[in-house]
C-alpha positions in Angstrom: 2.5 -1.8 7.4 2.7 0.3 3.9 -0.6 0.7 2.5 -0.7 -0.1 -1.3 -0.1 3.7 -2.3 3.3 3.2 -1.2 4.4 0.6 -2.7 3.4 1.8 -5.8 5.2 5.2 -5.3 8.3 3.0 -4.6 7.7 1.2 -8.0 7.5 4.6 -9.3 10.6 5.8 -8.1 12.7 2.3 -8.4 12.1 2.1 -12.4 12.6 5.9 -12.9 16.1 4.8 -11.2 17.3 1.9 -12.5 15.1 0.6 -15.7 16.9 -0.2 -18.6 20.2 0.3 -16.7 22.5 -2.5 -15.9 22.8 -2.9 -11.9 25.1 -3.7 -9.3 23.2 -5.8 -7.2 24.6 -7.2 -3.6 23.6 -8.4 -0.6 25.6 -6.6 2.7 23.6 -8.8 5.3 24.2 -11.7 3.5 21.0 -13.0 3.1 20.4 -12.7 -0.5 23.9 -13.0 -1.4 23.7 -16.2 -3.9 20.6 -14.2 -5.2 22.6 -11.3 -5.8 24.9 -12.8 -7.6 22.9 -14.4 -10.1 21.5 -11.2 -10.6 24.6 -8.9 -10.9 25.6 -6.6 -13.5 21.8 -7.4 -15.2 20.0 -4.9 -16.7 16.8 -3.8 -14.3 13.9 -3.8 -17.1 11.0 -2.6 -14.8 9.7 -2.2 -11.1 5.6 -2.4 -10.4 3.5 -3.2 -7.8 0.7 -5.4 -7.0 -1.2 -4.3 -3.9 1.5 -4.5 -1.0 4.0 -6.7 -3.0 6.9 -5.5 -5.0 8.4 -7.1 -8.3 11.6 -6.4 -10.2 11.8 -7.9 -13.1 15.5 -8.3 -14.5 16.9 -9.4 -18.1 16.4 -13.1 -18.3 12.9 -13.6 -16.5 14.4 -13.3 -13.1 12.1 -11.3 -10.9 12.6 -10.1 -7.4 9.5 -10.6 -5.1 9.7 -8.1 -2.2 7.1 -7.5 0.5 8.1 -5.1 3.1 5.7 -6.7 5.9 5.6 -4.4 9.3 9.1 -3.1 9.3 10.7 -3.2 5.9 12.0 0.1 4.1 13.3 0.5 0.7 14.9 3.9 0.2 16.2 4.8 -2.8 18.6 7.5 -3.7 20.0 9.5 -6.9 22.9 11.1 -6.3 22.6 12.7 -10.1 25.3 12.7 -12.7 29.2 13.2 -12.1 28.6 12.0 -7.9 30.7 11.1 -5.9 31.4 7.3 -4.8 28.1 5.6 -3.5 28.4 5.7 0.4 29.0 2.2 2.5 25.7 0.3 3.2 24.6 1.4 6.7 22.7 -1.3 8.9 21.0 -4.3 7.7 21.0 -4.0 4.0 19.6 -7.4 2.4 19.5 -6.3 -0.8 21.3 -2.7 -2.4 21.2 -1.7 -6.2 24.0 0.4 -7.7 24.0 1.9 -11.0 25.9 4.9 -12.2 24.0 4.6 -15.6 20.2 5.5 -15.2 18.5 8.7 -16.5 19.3 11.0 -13.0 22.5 9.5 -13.4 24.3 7.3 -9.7 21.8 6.1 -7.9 21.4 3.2 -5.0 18.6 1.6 -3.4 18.8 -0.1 -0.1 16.1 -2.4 1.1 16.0 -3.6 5.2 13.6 -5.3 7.1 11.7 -6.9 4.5 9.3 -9.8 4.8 10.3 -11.1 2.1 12.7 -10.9 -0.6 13.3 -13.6 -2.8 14.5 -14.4 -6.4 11.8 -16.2 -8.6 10.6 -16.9 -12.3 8.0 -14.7 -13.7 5.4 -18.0 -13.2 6.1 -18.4 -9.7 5.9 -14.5 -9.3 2.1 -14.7 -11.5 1.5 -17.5 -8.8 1.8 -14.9 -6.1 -0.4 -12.0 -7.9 -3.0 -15.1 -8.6 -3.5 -15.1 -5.1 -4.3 -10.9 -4.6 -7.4 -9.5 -5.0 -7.9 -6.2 -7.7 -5.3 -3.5 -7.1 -7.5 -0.5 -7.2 -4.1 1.6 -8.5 -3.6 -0.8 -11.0 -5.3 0.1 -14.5 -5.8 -3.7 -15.4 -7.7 -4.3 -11.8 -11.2 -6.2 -12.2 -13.1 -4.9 -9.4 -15.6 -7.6 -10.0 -13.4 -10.4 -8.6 -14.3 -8.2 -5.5 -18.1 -8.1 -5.4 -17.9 -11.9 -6.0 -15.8 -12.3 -2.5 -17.7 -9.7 -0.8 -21.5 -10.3 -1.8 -20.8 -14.5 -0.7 -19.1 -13.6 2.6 -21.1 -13.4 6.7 -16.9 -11.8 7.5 -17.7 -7.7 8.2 -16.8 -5.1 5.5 -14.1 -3.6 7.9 -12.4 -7.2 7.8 -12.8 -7.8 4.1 -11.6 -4.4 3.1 -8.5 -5.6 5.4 -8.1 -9.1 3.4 -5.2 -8.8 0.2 -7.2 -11.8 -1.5 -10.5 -9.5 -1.5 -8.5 -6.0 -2.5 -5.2 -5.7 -2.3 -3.4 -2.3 -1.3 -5.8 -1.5 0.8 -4.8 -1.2 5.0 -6.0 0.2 7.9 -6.1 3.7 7.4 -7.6 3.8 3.9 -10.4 1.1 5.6 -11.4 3.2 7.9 -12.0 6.1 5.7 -13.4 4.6 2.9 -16.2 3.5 4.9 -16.5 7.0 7.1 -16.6 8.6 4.1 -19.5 6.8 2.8 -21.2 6.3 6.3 -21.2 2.4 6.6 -20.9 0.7 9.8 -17.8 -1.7 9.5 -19.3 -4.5 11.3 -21.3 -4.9 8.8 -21.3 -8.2 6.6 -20.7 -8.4 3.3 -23.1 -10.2 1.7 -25.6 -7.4 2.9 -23.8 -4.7 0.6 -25.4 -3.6 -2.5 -23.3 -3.9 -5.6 -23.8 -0.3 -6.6 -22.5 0.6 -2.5 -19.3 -1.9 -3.2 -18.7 0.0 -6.9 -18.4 3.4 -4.9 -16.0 1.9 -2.5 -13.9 0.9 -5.1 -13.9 4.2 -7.1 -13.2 6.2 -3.8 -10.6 4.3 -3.0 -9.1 5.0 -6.5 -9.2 8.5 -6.3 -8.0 8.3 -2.9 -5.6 5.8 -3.0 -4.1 7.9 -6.9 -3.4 11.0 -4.8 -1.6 8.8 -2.0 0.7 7.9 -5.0 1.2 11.6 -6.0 1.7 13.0 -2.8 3.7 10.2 -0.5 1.2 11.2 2.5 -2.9 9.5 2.6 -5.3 12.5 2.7 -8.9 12.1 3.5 -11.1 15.0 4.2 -13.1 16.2 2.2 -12.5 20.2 1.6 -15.3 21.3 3.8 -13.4 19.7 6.8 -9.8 20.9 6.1 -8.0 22.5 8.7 -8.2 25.7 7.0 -12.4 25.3 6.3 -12.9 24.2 9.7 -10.4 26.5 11.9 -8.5 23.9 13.3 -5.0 23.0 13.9 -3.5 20.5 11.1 -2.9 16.5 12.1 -0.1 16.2 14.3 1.1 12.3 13.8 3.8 10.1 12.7 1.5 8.7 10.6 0.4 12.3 8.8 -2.4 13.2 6.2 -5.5 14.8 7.2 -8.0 12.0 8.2 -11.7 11.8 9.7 -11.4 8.8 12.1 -8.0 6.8 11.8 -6.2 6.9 15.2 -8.4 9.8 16.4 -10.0 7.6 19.4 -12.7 9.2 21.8 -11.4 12.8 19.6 -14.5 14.4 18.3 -15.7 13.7 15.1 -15.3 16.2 12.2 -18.3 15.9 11.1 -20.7 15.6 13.9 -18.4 15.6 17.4 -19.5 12.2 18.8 -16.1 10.5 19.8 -14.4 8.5 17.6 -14.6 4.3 18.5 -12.3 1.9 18.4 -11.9 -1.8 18.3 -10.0 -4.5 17.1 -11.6 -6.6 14.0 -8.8 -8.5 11.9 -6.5 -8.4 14.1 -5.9 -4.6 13.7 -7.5 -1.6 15.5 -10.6 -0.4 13.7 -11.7 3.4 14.3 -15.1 5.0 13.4 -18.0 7.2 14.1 -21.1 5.2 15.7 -23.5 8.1 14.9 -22.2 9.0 11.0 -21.4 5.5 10.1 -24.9 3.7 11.9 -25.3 0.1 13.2 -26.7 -1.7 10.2 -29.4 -4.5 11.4 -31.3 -6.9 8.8 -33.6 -9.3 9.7 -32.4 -11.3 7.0 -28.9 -11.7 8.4 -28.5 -14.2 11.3 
């Protein structure tokens, strides 16, 4: 599933496109085809994100909710000034926008796979963001709705990192890291965080998560453990980005070469480093 960077890169790249330019909107599949309609030949006034969901907001408080879930793309194309004609949709296209009118000039966007992808009014869209945690990509985020969910909660930090109503954006690989990179064991709960320890979470994960925005790719390491400091071949993975434990099981760690673990917590694999990320044991927690 897209982490949060993503989706925000997409918003990026979506309202750099087609806001403040009137769009052809249609529905190939056929499942958003009375949707489409309503929202044809209206003028596109912005695209942002919110953690892993998507909103378009058109001309006369209609807003597009889209959340891409595990399989959903949303590629979007400029074919610059003077193109030629917009090619035929290709595959399962719920939703495609066409405008020959934005600043780079023709451009077309075709979203497939989606979760969801429905037509609503900006309330019902504010009822959806109600339900998010803080975006830590978004400037108006208040990281203290987090601490309130984290410092009350027995669940593990690896499972509430995980949770959109705690934090939204954040997934599986930024997770992991986050909590490498700061050496805390993942199975540890909550409640048993220090507010200072959750504040540098959430600042790391802005820096990290900013530079997942500006480079399309989630990079991890710090510079001491670079391929290039450390002699080593680059990440080879579908996934990409230079990374200290995710999807590196029983590899050696980069720091101190114990294996990396793995398990599954919240219904997703978890990978860290039992030696630089420590079993944490109170005797207050039970």
């Amino acid at each position: 599933m897209p982490e949060g960077h993503t989706l925000h890169r997409l918003a990026g790249a979506l309202t750099a496109a087609f806001a403040g330019s009137a769009v052809a909107v249609a529905s190939p599949q056929g499942r958003f085809a009375e949707e489409a309609a309503l929202l044809d030949g209206a003028v596109l006034e912005q695209a942002e994100a919110w953690g892993k969901h998507l909103f378009l907001t058109f001309a006369g408080d209609r807003v597009v909710h889209v959340h891409l879930g595990l399989y959903g793309k949303f590629a979007v194309t400029v074919l610059g000034p003077g193109a030629a004609e917009v090619p035929g949709p290709v595959g399962q296209v719920r939703l495609r926008l066409v405008t020959d009118a934005g600043p780079g000039g023709t451009a077309y966007a075709d979203l497939r796979g989606a979760t969801a992808c429905a037509l609503m009014t900006p309330a019902e869209a504010e009822v959806v963001v109600a339900r998010l945690g803080p975006d830590p990509l978004r400037t108006d985020a208040v990281p203290e709705r987090a601490w309130e969910r984290v410092s009350r909660s027995r669940a593990p930090i690896g499972a509430l990192l995980m949770d959109q109503q705690v934090l939204a954006g954040v997934g599986n690989v930024y997770r992991a890291e986050v909590l490498f990179r700061h050496r805390i064991d993942p199975l540890r709960p909550g409640r048993t965080l220090r507010r200072r320890q959750l504040e540098t979470l959430w600042d790391d994960l802005v820096v990290l998560m900013t530079e997942g925005v500006r480079t399309g790719r989630i990079d991890t390491v710090r510079p001491e453990h670079t391929p290039e400091a450390m002699g080593r071949e680059p990440r080879r993975d579908d996934h990409g980005g230079e990374v200290y434990v995710y999807r590196r099981t029983d590899q050696p760690c980069l720091v101190c070469e114990r294996p990396v673990r793995t398990e599954v917590l919240a219904a997703r694999n978890l990978f860290w480093c039992s030696r630089c990320q420590p079993t944490f044991r109170s005797r207050a927690v039970q």
